[in-house]
N, C-alpha and C positions, 0 to 999 in steps of 0.2 A: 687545444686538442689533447684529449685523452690519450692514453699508453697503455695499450693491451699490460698484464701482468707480466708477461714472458718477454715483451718488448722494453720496458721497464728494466727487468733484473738484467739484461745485454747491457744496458746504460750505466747500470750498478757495479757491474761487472767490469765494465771498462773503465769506470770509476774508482776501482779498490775497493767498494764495498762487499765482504762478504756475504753470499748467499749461498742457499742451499744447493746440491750434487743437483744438475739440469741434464733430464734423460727425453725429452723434448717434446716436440706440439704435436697430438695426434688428430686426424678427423674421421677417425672410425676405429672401433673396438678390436682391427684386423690388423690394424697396424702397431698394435702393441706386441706380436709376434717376431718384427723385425727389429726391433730395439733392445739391446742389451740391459738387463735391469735390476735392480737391485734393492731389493724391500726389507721393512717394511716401505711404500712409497706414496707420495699424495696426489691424489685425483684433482684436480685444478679446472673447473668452468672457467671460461674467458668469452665475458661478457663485460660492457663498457659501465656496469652499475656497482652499486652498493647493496651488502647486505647476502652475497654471494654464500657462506659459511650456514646463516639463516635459513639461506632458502634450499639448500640440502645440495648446494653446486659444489661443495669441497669435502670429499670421504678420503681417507685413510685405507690402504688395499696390505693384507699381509702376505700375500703370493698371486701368481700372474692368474690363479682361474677366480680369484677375490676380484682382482682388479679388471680383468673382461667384464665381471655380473654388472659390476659396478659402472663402468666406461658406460658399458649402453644402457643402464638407466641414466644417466646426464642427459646421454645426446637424445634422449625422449624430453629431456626437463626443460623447462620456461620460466626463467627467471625476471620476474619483472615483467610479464610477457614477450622475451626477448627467445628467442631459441638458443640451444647450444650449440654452436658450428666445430667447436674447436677444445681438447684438454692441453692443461700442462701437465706434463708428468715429474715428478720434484722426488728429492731426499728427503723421506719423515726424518724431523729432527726433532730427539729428545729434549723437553725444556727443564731449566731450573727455575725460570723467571720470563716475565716477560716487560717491556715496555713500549712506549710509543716516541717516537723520533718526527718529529717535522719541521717544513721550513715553508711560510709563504708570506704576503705583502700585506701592510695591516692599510685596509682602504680609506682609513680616517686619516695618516698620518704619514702612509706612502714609506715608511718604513721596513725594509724585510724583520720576520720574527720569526726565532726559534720555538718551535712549542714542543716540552717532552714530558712526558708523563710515566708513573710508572705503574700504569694501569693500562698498560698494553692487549692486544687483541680482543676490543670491546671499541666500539661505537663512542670515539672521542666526542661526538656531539655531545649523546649523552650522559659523558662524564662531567663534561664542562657545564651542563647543566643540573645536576643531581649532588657532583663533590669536584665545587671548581678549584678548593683548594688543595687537588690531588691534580691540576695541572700546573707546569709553570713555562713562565713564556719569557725573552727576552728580548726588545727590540735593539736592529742593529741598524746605525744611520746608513743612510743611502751611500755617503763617500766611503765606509769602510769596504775596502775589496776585498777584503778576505777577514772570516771570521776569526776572534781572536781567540789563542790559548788560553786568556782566561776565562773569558765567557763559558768555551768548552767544558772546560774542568769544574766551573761552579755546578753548571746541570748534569755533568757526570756526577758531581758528587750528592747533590741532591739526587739523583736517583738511585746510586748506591747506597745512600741512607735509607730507602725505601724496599730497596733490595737484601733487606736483610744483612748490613755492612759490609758488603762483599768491595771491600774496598782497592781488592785487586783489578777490578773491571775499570776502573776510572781512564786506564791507559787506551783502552779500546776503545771506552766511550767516547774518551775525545775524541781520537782520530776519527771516528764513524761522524758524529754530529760535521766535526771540518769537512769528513768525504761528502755527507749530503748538503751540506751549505755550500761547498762548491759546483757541485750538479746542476743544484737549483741557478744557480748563478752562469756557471758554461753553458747549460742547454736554454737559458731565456724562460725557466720555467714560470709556471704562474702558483706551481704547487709540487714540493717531492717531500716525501712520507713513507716512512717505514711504520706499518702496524699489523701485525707485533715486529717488534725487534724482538726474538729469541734469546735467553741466556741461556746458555750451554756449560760444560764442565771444562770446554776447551772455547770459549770465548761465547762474540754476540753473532745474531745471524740475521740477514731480513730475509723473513718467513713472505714476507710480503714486500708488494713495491708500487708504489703510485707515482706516475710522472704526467703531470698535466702541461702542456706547454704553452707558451703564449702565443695565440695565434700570426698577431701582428709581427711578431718576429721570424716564424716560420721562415722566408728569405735568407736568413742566416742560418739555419741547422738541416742546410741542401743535404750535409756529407751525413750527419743522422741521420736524415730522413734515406736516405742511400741504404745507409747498414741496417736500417729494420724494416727496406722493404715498402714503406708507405710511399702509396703515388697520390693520396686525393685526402684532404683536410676530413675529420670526424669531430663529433659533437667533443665538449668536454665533460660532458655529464653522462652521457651515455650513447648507445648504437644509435644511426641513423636511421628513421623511419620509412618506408617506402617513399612517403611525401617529402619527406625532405632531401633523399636522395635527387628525386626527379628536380626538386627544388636547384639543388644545386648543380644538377649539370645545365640547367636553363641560366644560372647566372644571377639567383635573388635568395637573400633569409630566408627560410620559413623553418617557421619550431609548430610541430601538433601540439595540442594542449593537449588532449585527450591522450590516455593509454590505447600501444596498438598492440591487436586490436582490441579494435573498441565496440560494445553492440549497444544500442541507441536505447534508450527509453522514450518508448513510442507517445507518452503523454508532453513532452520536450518539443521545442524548436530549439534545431543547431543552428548555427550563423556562422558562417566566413568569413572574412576578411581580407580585403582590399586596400590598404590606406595609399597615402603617400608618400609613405615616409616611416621610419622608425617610431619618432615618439606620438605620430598619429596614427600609428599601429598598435602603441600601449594605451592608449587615448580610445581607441576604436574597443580594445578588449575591456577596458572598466569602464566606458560608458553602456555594450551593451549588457554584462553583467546587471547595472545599477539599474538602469531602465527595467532587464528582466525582472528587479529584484522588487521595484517601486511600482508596478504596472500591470505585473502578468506572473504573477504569484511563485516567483523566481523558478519559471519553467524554459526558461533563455538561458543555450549555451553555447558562448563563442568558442571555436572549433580550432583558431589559428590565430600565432603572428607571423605578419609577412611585412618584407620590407622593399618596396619596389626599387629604390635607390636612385641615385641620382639622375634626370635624363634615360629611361629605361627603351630602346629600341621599340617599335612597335612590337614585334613578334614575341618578345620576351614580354612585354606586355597580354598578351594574345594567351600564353604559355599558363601565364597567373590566373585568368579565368578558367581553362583546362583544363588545369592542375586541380581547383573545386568542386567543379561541376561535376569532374571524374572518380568525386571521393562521394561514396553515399552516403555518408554521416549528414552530408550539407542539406539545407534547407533553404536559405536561403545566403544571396549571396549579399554584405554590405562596404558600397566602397566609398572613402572618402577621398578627392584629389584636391590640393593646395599646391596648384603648381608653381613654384618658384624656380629652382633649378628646371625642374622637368615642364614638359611641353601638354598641357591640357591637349591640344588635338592628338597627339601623338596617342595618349593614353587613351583616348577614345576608339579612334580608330584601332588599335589594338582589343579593345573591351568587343569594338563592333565585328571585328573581325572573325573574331575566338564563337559570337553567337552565330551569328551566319555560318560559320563553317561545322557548327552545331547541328543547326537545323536542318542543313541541308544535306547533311551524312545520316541524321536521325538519331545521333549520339543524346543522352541525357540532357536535354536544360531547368538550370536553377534560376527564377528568379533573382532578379539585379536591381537593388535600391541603392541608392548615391545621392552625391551632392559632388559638384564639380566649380574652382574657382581660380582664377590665377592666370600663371603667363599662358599667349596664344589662343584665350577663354574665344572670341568674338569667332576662329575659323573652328575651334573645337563645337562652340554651337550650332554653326552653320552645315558641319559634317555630320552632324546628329540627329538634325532635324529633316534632312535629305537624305540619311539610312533607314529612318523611320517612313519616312513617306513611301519608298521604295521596297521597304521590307516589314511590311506593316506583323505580320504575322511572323517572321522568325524575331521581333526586338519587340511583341506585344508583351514581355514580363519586363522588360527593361525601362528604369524609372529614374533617370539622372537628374536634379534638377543644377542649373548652372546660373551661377550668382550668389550672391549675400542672400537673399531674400529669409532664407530659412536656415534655422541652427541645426550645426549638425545632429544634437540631440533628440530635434522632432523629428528628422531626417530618419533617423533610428528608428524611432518608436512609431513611425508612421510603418513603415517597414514591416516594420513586424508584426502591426497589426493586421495590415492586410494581410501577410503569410498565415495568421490565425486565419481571418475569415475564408481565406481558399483551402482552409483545412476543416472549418466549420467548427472551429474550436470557439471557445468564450473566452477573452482575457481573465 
């Protein structure tokens, strides 16, 4: 789970790390009237992405009728396609230098690593790729609890050699590098990053703050999660989508593929996604990719991952075709079920539920192609073949087939050809 920037520098803050003078969070240009302030000062978007400075989310204000013009051009801006709900209002501080400070897990070797550079406030990606020997990293084993003094002092002094041999900052730099490797380590982080650290004429500063947490852990940073206010888990990469909000108060995954909003290219079929399971949900997005890609002159685009999870309720079941059917991007819907943990009839009955209570309200329906197998299969068929006799016209787009008979890859691309022909398209 991501950390607002303002949420963030409180963790920093209570951590010893220096940051900049906090004059605080505003959500309208009106409210910069009742706050004490003191300029010049920086205009701060807070948006759960990258690349915020780029897209024109951080300006510079030299007095309060600079910083109004300013305030309410943000909260018009769309970062990312994200809107602006929210500034931080910060102390501009003067630089002499800048670097980059971080701490997170190398996934080859399960090791936490230091990475500091002294090519601060620029796009570590692509430093690491253009002049990677202007990064440097150091892994620290899993049993050290606390980073050591000389680890610190080696990348301090590698950076002050960078720094133009300002070799009096080495003192700072350590303690800051210990302050963030300890953060990273008390809050269960999965990722904490200073870029830029700031050098100043009276020490370092984090200009910026990133704290990504590890979800799994979350249980243990109740009294954090207290002090900043958070009551419901967020992406770690960026804001929640409408879909995935509703996703998660129903109780299941889902990530949009697609930027929102999003407006369709009318020559396209989208596809949805249904699976069983997580890796038959990653399974479900590169097979229909590959099929679009090998078949139908890559004009197929899967729309989502979803994860139904273990055992899923009917009605949350019920909830996942809704959730689809209710986004107009879709075109069609494909689901795969391997029910092991979970109950084929259950999932049915759930899928059958969601359309009839479709048709019978007049709400939108997307065709439904599948293939169904696994535990409870024999009453799952039995329920399916006895909603269809009975509901011949609310389940006539609905296409399950139940058994081995067929791979799920024809399963697909049977699918979607039909979705062609009811569009009068040509593969």
């Amino acid at each position: 789970m991501k950390l607002y920037e303002f949420e963030a520098k409180k963790v920093f803050e209570k951590m010893g790390i220096p940051i900049p003078k906090q004059y605080g969070v505003i959500r309208s240009p009106k409210e910069l009237d009742m706050l004490k302030l003191e300029f010049p000062l920086m205009l701060k978007s807070m948006v759960l992405v990258g690349g915020r400075g780029k897209a024109g989310g951080i300006k510079k204000a030299k007095n309060k009728e600079e910083a109004k013009k300013i305030a309410t051009e943000l909260f018009k801006l769309k970062i990312k396609g994200f809107p602006v709900d929210c500034l931080l209002l910060e102390q501009a501080v003067e630089e002499i230098g800048a670097c980059y400070v971080g701490i997170t897990m190398d996934p080859a070797t399960f090791n936490n690593v230091v990475i500091v550079s002294a090519s601060g406030g620029v796009d570590i990606e692509q430093v690491a790729v253009q002049n990677p020997q202007a990064i440097m990293r150091k892994e620290i084993p899993d049993n050290d609890k606390e980073i050591s003094k000389t680890i610190a002092q080696d990348l301090a002094s590698s950076l002050n050699n960078s720094l133009k041999g300002k070799t009096e900052l080495t003192k700072t730099l350590t303690e800051i590098i210990a302050k963030v490797y300890a953060t990273y380590q008390r809050f269960d982080a999965r990722l904490c990053e200073i870029n830029p650290l700031i050098i100043t004429s009276n020490g370092a500063v984090a200009a910026d703050a990133k704290l990504v947490l590890d979800d799994n852990a979350l249980f243990r940073q109740v009294e954090l999660l207290e002090m900043l206010g958070i009551t419901e888990k967020r992406h770690d990469v960026a804001e929640r989508t409408k879909n995935e909000l509703r996703a998660q108060s129903a109780g299941f995954p889902y990530i949009d593929l697609l930027p929102q909003p999003f407006t369709k290219d009318q020559k396209k079929l989208y596809v949805g996604l249904i699976p069983g399971g997580a890796g038959y949900g990653i399974f479900s997005i590169d097979e229909v990719s590959t099929i679009g890609n090998r078949y139908f002159h890559d004009r197929i685009v899967p729309v989502n991952f979803m994860d139904s999870g273990g055992g899923p309720p009917q009605n949350r079941v019920a909830e996942m075709f809704h959730l689809l059917m209710d986004y107009p991007v879709v075109d069609l819907i494909v689901t795969s079920r391997f029910g092991g943990i979970s109950s084929c009839d259950i999932f049915i009955r759930g899928m059958v539920q969601a359309v009839k209570e479709r048709y019978e309200s007049g709400k939108r329906m997307v065709p439904v192609f599948g293939r169904m197998v696994g535990t409870d299969l024999p009453n799952a068929r039995a329920f399916l073949e006895k909603a269809k006799a009975e509901n011949p016209e609310a389940l006539q787009n609905v296409t399950i087939y139940v058994g081995n008979q067929r791979i799920m890859a024809d399963v697909i691309r049977e699918g979607i050809q039909k979705a062609f022909e009811a569009k009068g398209w040509k593969p």
